[in-house]
N, C-alpha and C positions, 0 to 999 in steps of 0.2 A: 535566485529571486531576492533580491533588496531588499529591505524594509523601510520607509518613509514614515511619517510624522502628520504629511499633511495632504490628501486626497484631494483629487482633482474633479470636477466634473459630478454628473451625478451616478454613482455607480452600486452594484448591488454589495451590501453586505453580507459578510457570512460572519458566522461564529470562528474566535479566534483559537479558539480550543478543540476544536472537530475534528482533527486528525489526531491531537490526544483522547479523545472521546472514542476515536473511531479505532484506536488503538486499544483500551481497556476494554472496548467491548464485542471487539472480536477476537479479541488472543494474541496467541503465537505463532512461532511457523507451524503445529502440527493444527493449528485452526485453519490456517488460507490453505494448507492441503485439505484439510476435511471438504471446504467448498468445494475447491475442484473436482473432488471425486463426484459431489451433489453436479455440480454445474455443467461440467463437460462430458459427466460419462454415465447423470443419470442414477448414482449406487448412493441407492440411501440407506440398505440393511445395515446393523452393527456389523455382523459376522463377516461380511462382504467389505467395507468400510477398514476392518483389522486384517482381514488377510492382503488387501491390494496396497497398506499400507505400512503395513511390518510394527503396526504399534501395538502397544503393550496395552491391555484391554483397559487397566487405569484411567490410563494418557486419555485414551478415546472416549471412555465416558466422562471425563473429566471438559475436555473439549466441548464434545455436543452437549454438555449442561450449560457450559458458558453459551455457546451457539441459542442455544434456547433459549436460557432466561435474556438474550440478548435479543432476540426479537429474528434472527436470522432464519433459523430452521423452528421446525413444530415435529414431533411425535404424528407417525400417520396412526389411526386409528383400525385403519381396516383389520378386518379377521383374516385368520388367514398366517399371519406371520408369527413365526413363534421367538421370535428376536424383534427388540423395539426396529423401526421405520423409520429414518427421518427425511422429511418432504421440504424446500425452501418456500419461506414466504415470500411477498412481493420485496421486503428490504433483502431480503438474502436473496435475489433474483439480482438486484439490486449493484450489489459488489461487483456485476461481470466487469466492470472497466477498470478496477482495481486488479484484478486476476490479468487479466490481457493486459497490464501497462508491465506488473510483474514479469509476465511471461514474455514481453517485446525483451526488456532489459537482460532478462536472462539468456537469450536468444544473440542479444549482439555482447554481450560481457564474460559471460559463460560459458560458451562453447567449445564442446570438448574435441571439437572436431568431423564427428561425425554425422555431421548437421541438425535439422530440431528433434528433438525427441517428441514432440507433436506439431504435428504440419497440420494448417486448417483450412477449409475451404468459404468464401464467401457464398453463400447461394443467392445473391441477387445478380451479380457480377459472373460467376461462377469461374472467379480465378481464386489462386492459392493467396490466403490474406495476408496481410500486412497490416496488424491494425494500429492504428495511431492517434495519441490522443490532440486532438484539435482544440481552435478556438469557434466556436461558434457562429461568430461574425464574421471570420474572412476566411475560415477552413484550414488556416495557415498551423503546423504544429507548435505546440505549446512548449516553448523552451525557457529553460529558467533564467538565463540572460534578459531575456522580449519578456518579462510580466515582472511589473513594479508591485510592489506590496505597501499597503496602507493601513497602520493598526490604529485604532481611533480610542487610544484609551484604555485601563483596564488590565489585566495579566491574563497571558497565554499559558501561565504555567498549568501543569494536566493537575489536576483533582481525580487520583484512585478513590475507587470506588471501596470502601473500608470494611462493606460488608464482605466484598467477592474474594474468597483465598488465593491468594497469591500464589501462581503454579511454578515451576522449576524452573528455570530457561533451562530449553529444550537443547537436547542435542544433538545439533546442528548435523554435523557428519552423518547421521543415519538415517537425512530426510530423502533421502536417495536409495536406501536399504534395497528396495523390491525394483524400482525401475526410474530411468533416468528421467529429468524433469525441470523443466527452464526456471518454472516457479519455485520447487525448491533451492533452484539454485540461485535465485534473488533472494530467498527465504533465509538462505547461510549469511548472506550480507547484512539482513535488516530484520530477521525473524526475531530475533527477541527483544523485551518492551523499552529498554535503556538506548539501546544502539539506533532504534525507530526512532524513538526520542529524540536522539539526539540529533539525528540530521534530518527533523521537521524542523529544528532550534537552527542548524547553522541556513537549510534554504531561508528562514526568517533574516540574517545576518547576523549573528550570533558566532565567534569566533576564537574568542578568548575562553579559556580556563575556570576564570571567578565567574565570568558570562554565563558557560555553560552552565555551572554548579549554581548561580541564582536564581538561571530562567528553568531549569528542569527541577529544583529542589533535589539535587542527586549526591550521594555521598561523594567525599572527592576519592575513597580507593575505587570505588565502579566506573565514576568517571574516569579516571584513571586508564583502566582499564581498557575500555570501549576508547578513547582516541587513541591510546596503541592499537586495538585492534583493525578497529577503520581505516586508520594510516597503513599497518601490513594488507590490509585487501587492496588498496590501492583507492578509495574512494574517497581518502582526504589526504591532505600534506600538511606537511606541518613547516612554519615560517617564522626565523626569528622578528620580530619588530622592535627588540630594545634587549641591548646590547648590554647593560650596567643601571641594575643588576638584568642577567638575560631575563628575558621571556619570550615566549612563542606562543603564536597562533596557531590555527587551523582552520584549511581552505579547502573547500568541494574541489576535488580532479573533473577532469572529463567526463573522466567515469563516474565519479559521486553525481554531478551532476545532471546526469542521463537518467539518474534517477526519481528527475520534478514529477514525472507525469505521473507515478505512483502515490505521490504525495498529493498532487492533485487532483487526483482521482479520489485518495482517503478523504481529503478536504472537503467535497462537492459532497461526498456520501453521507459523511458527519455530521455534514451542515443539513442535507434533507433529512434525514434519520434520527439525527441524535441533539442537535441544538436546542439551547433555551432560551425566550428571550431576555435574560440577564447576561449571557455571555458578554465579555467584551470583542466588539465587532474588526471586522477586517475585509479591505478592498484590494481588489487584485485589476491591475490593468494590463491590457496588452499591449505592450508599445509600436506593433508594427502600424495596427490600426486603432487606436487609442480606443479601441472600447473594453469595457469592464469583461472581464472573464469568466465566460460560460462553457465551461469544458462537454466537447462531445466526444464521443469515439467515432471513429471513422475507419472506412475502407482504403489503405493508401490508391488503390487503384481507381476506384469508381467514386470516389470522395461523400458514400451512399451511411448513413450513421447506422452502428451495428446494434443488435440486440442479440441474446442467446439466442432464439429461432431462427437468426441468420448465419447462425455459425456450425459448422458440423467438421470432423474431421475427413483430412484430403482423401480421395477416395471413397467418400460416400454417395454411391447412385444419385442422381439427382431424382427429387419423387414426382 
């Protein structure tokens, strides 16, 4: 995804800060696992919630208060349970297209071979899904090449939230502990808040060094850090541009780049959810069919736009 200067056309704005926004305020990797246990399978007791997730009871209350005070999940009330409950609201309903863009990539990048560790089924269609994030207008998938970007102004740099404690970055290797998992395994690449960060910053076109360390406010040993790490997962390379004295850049791989639709999916969510209208704005076009970018999920098959009640796991009776 490029970045431009100067927009075309009349198209919609979003908030340029919303996938930093949407970052601070739903967490880490053991936050987008929490969801999925809420979204795909249903389990919202604590006790249930730590046992299916091998986490340390801390971590897990530590999550579902961010989850909470974030607007995602709520405390259920009912009698009856003798461990807190937690039930999603409509915004935590919300994230499904961030979780299925996660879980596509984990799916074609991560595989260990022994095919998905969750197969699902569409029930409109009622074939095994493939879901893909689209463009609205012409249904065509949303690739980070095809959508120009247009910032109108202002700094994208994220604004942490100074009241909320600042949690650990999580350790990665054990998002897998209890059972295998596409989304944890996109979760090891981009799970925690510096690394996310930073390749929201390079799909902007952001590529340099001082770049990075301007546009994220990040120290330079973390920076540091995170573009070795990115480079050894394969999802950036790194390229001399000047020779004397050197420097080098860093470029989305194939595989970095397979990564838009997550991003774009955080973006779309951040922007309904979490924008203000003081943000500084940003236009996204689609070049195949030059209209403004309205991201859907969709069916690869039936090209039918999905919601959780259309999604259940393969081999579930049809009702």
């Amino acid at each position: 995804m490029a970045a431009d200067a100067s927009p075309t056309g009349s198209q919609v704005r979003r908030s340029a800060v919303a996938v930093s926004r949407a970052v601070e305020t739903v967490g880490d990797a053991w936050s987008w696992l929490v969801l999925r246990e809420l979204v795909f399978d249903r389990v919202g007791r604590f006790d249930e919630l730590q046992r299916r997730l091998g986490i340390a009871r801390s971590t897990l209350t530590a999550r579902l208060a961010q989850l909470t005070e974030g607007g995602l999940v709520v405390k259920d009330t009912e009698p009856g349970f003798t461990r807190p409950h937690y039930v999603l609201t409509e915004m935590g309903w919300d994230f499904f297209a961030c979780l299925m863009t996660a879980m596509r990539w984990g799916d074609q990048w991560a595989a260990d071979g022994h095919g998905r560790p969750l197969t699902l089924r569409h029930t409109t269609c009622g074939a095994p899904l493939d879901a893909v994030l689209a463009c609205a207008a012409c249904r065509e998938p949303l690739l980070a090449r095809e959508v120009l970007a247009h910032r109108l102004g202002g700094t994208a740099r994220p604004q942490a939230d100074a009241a909320r404690p600042r949690s650990r970055t999580p350790e990665l290797s054990l998002l897998e502990r209890q059972r295998p998992c596409s989304i944890a395994r996109t979760q090891k690449v981009i799970g925690d808040r510096w690394s996310s960060l930073l390749l929201r910053a390079a799909f902007m076109g952001v590529r340099r060094f001082d770049d990075f360390r301007q546009e994220l406010g990040i120290a330079e040993s973390i920076l540091s850090g995170r573009l070795v790490r990115l480079t050894d997962l394969g999802v950036l390379t790194r390229r001399t541009y000047q020779t004397n004295p050197p420097r080098d850049e860093y470029l989305l791989t194939e595989k970095g780049l397979d990564l838009y639709p997550i991003y774009l999916s955080m973006l779309a969510w951040g922007d309904r959810w979490l924008a203000l209208p003081s943000d500084a704005a940003i236009v996204l076009e689609h070049r195949p069919c030059a209209c403004s970018v309205e991201p859907v999920l969709v069916c690869a098959g039936c090209q039918g736009v999905l919601t959780p009640r259309d999604v259940v796991p393969h081999g579930t009776p049809p009702v």
